[in-house]
N, C-alpha and C positions, 0 to 999 in steps of 0.2 A: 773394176767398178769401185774397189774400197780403196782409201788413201794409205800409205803407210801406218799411219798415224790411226787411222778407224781399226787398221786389222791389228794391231800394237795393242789396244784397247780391249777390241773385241779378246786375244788371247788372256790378257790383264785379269778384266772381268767380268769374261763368258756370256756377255750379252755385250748388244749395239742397237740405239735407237736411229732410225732413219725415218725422220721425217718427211712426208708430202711422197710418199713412196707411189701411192696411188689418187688417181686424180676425181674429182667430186661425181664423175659421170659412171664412171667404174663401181665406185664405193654404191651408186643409186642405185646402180642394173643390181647388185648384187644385194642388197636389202631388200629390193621389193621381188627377187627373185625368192628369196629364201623366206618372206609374208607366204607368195604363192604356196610354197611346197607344203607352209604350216595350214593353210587351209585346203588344202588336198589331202591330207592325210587325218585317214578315218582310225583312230584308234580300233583296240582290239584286244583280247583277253595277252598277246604275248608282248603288248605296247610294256615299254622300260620304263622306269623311273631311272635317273641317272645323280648319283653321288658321289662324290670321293671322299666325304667325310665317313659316310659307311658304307662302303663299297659292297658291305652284304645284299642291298638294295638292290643295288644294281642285277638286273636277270640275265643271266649269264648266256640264255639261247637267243634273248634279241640282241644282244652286244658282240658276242660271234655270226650272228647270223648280219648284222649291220656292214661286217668288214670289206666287203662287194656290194652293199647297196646303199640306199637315202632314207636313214629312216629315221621316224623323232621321238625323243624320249622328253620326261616331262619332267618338271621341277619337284622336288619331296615334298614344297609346301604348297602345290596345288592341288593338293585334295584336303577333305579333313577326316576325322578320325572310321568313318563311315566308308570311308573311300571315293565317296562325292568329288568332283571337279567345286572348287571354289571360287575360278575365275574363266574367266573367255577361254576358247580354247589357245588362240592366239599372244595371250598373257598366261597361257601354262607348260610353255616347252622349254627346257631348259638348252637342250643343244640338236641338232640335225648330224649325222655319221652313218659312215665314215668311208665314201668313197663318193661323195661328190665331185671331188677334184678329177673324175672319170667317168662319172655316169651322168652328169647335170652337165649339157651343152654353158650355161653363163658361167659355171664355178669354172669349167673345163679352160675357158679363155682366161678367165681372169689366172687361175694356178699356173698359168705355164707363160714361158716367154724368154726371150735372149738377157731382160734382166734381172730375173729372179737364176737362168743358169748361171750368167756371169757371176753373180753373188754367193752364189753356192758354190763353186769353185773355187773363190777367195774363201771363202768358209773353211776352202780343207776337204770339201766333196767331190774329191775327182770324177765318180761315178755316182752320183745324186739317184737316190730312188725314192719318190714320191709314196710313202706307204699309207699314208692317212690324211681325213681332212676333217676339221667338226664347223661347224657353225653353232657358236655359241650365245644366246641368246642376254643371258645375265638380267633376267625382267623384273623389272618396279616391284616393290617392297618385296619381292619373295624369290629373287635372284640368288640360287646357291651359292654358299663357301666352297670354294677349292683351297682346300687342306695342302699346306708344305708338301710337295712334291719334288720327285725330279723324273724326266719326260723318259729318261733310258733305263725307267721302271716298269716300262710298257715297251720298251721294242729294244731288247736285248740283243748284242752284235759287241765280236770280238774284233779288234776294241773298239769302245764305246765311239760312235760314230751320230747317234741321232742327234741331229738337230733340229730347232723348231724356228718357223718364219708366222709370225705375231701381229695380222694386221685388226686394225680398230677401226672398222666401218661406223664409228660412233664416237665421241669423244669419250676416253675412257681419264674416270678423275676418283679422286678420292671417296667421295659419296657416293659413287656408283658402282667402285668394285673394280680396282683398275687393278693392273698390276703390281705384286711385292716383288723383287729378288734380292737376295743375294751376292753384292759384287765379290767375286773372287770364288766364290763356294763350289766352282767349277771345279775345284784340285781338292775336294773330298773325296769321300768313299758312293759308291751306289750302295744306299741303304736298303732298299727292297725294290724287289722282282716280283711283277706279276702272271702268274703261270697257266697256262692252258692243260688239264688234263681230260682228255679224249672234251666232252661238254660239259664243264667246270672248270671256272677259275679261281682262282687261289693266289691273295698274295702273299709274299714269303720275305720274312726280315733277315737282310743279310747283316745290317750295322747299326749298331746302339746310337752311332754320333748324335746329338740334341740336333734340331730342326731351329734354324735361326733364331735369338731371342732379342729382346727389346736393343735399338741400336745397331745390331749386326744386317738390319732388313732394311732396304733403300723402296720409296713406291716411286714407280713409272707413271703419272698422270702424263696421256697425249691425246693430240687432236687424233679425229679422224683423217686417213688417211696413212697414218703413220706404221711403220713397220718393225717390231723387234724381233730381233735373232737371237736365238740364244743356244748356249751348251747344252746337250742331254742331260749330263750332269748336275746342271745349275738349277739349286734348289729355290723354286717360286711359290706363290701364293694370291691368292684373290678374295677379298673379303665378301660376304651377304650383301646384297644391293638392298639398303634398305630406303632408296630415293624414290623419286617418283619418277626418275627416267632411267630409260632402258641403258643399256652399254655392250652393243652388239659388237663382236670379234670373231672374224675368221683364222683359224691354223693351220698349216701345211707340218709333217714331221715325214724328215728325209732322212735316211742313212746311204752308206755309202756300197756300193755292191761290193766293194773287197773284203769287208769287212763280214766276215759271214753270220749270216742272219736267223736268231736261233730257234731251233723249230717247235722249240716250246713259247714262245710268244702268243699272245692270245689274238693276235692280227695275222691271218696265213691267207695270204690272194694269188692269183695267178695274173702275170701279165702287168708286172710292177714297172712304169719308166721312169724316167728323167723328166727335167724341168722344160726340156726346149720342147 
């Protein structure tokens, strides 16, 4: 699937944008699929708030308990200090996880296929295993920051093997919180691992390195439909959506089954496949 020249690239700067990956009819089943699920789901005393900015937030038995099911967590600024909902409910979820790409019949089509495996295998994933999926909302004025990252901070495997498939069911641009990376930053260190002990998680700093500063960060504005791939390693970022429009993105994050999969991960499912 990839040309010389794209996988040349892709090893260069640990990410590859691919354009028009998925076609307008796809990208629609799966928007108003994922509306549906936000108005099916009735909140509840163990409903998540979801952050990476303070992952303290984040409730560590809905985020384990999501790793097998569909469930939705909400954005930090959709309540206020009272703990009130401040907006629709549908204008308060930050992302949907983390096993849609298994338990939702539309996600289930759209995640899999001869050319998302063909691509994974130019990737480097000889044995591709499908471990997670989010559906990320990013909603008008009050669309969370994702803080400098890198993805094989959450799904640790010797060696480093996750990678992430990046599609934009919505045009993602500057004002709305598109993607930052990193080119090259793929041949640093993994700075922190986040660790599952019995029900508690924990993250753990392995490496002081600075997190990209002015200049060393490139932004990815793309239409809808478009696809980025990138290294586990490769340290990304997504700013506050502080627009009036949304910038909805779907993720897939694969590693590779040789690569053995460590059992402190805070993601452990049974019945993990491939892309086809």
């Amino acid at each position: 699937m990839l040309t010389p020249t794209q996988r040349q690239q892709y090893d260069r700067d640990g990410f590859l944008v691919l354009p028009a990956f998925r076609g307008v009819a796809a990208l629609a089943e799966l928007r108003a699929r994922a509306e549906a699920l936000v108005q099916a789901f009735e909140p509840d005393a163990a409903s998540g708030v979801f952050s990476t900015r303070n992952p303290a937030v984040t409730a560590d038995a809905a985020l384990i308990a999501s790793a097998d099911a569909v469930h939705c967590f909400f954005e930090e600024e959709a309540f206020d200090a009272a703990g009130r909902l401040v907006v629709p409910k549908d204008r308060a979820i930050n992302k949907i996880g983390h096993a849609l790409h298994d338990r939702d019949p539309v996600f289930e089509r759209f995640s899999h296929g001869a050319d998302l495996a063909a691509l994974a295998r130019d990737l480097g994933l000889a044995e591709p295993q499908v471990r997670q999926s989010m559906l990320i909302f990013k909603q008008p004025a009050i669309g969370g920051e994702v803080r400098w990252h890198q993805d094989a901070t959450f799904f640790v495997t010797e060696p480093v093997s996750v990678t992430t498939f990046w599609f934009a069911l919505e045009d993602a641009a500057l004002d709305n919180g598109c993607l930052w990376v990193e080119p090259g930053g793929h041949r640093g260190p993994l700075r922190e691992r986040f660790v599952r002990e019995g029900d508690a998680l924990r993250l753990q700093v392995l490496d002081r390195t600075p997190w990209p500063g002015e200049g060393a960060a490139v932004p990815l504005p793309c239409a809808a439909g478009t696809l980025v791939v990138f290294h586990g390693l490769l340290p990304h970022y997504s700013a506050p959506n502080r627009s009036a429009r949304r910038r909805m993105a779907y993720t897939l994050h694969a590693t590779d089954a040789r690569a053995p999969y460590a059992p402190t991960n805070w993601l452990q499912r049974e019945g993990v496949r491939g892309f086809a």
